[in-house]
Each structure stands twice: as C-alpha cells, then as structure tokens.
N, C-alpha and C positions, 0 to 999 in steps of 0.2 A: 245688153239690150241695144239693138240699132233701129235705127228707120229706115225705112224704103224709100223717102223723102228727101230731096236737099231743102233748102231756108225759100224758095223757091216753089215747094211746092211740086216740082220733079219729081220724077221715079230716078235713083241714082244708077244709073252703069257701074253695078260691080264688078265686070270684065275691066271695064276702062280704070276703074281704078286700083285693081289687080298691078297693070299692066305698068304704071304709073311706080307704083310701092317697087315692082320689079326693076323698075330704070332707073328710080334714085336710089336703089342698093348696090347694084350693078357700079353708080358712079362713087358710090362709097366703097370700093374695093372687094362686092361681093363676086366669085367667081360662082357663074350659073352652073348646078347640079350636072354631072355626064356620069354614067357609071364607069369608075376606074380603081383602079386598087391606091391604096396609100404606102407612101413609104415607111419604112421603121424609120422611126426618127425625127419625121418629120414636125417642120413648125406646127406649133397648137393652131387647131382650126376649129372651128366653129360650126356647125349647123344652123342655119337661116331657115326658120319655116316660119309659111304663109298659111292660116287657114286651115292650118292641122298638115299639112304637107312639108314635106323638106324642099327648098329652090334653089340651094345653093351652097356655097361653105365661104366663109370667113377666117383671116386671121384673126386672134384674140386679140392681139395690139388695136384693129382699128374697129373692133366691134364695138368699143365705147362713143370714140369719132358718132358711127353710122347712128345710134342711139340717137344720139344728141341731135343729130341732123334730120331723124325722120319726126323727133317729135318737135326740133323747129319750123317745122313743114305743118305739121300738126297745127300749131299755136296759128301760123302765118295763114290757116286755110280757114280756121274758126272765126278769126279777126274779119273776115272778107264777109 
C-alpha cells in the first residue's frame, strides 16, 4: 500500500523518485541493464529490479552493501 501523497500533502513524482533509486544503485556498484551475452564463468551477478522490471545487474559481494545503503536512505528519508 502506498500513497499518492508526501507528509506534505503533495502528489509525489514517481518518475523523480524512480530516477533517484536508479542513481544511488548505480553508485552502489549497480551496472545499468544493456542487452549482452554473459560469460561462462563469470563472477555471480545479480539481477536489480525496479517495479517489476529488471534495471541492471549486480555483483553478489556488494548486493548486501547496496541493501543496507538504500534502506539507510530509507530510514534518513522518513526521519525528515
């Protein structure tokens, strides 16, 4: 269940905050989705979906990292 609403009273910009979740993944070592083949072998990666969509892939070493990071953003965004 979400709202349409910020604490404000607002309509919130789900594009804008799309766009936001995309930029601090990105800075968490997410590499943005391109269609390409994968190697045999290669390091364990991640699939990153937004919204029911795949947006990117992750290594599994730092996918705990990004976790931690989006829901301290989380915590830091509720508090305001």
């Amino acid at each position: 269940i979400t709202s349409y609403f910020d604490a404000q009273g607002n309509i919130k910009d789900f594009s804008k905050i799309r766009m936001s979740i995309l930029s601090a993944l990105i800075c968490c070592g997410m590499t943005p989705r391109l269609p390409r083949f994968e190697k045999a072998g290669a390091r364990r990666l991640l699939n990153v979906l937004l919204d029911g969509c795949v947006i990117g892939i992750i290594d599994a070493d730092k996918a705990t990292e990004a976790v931690a990071y989006l829901r301290n953003l989380k915590m830091l965004a509720n508090s305001m």
